[in-house]
C-alpha distance (Angstrom), angle and dihedral (degrees) to the residues before:
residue distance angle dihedral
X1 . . .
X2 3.56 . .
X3 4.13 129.7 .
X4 3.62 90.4 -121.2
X5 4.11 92.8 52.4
X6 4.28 74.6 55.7
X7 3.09 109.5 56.9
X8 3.71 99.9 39.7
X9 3.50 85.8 58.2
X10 4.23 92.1 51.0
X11 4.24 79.1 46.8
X12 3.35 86.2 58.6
X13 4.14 107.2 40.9
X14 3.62 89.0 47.2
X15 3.45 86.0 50.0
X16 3.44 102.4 53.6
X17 3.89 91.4 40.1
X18 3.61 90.9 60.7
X19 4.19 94.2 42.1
X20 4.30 84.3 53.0
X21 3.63 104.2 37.4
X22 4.18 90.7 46.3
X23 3.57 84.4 47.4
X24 3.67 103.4 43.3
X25 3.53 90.5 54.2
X26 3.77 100.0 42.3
X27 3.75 96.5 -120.3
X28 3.70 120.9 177.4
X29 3.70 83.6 -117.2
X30 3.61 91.4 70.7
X31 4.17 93.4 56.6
X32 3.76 87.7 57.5
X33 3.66 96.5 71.7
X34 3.78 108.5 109.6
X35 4.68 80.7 -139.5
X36 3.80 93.8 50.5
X37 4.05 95.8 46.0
X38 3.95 93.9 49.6
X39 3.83 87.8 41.8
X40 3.80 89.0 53.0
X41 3.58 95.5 38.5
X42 4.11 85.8 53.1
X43 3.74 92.9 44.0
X44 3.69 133.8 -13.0
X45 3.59 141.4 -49.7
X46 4.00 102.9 -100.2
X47 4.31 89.2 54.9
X48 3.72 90.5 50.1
X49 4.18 84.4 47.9
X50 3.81 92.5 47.3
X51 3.94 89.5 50.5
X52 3.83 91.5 60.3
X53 3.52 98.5 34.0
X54 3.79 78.9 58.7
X55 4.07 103.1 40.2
X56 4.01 83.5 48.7
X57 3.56 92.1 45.3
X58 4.29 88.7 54.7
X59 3.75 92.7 40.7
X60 3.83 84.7 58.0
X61 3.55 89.7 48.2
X62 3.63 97.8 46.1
X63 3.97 88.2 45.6
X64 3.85 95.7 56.2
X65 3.76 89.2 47.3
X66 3.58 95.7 52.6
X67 4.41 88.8 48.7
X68 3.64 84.5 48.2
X69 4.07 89.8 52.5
X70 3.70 101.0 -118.2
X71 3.58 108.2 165.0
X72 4.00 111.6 -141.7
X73 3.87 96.4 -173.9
X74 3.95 87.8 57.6
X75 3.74 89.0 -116.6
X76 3.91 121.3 156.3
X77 3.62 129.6 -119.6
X78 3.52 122.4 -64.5
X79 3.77 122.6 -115.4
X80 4.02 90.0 -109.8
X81 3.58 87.8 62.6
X82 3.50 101.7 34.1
X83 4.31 116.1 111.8
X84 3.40 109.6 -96.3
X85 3.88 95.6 -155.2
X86 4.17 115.7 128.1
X87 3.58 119.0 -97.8
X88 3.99 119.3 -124.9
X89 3.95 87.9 -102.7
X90 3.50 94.2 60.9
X91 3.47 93.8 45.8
X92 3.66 96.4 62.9
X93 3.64 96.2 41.6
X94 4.24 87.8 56.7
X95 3.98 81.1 56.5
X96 3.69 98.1 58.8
């Protein structure tokens, strides 16, 4: 895994942490989101809390994966964390 696959997903759990907790506790910050203000304005307060509960709730999600070096594009391993162990070729060209 690579340092930048790290701290995007530390971007993203901090994030998400601060998206959920300011909307979980109906903070003031939580109206100043340009999302939750045309929600509200299209419907009511508790949908436009509900959507950030649930945004902050997938940025936390999305976070953790990342830390835990899920790879969403499906690609493999890089070298750096590739096992360095030899393969059986190399082993029985060392014993000739």
């Amino acid at each position: 895994m690579i340092s930048q696959d790290i701290f995007v997903g530390v971007v993203a759990l901090a994030t998400g942490l601060f998206i959920f907790v300011s909307a979980a506790l109906k903070t003031p910050w939580a109206n100043k989101f340009w999302i939750a203000r045309h929600i509200e304005n299209s419907s009511n307060a508790s949908v436009s809390r509900l959507v950030l509960l649930a945004i902050g709730a997938l940025c936390v999600l999305l976070g953790t994966l990342l830390i835990l070096g899920f790879f969403p594009s499906g690609e493999e391993p890089t070298v750096e964390s590739a096992p360095t162990q030899p393969t059986h070729e190399s082993l029985l060209l060392a014993h000739k």
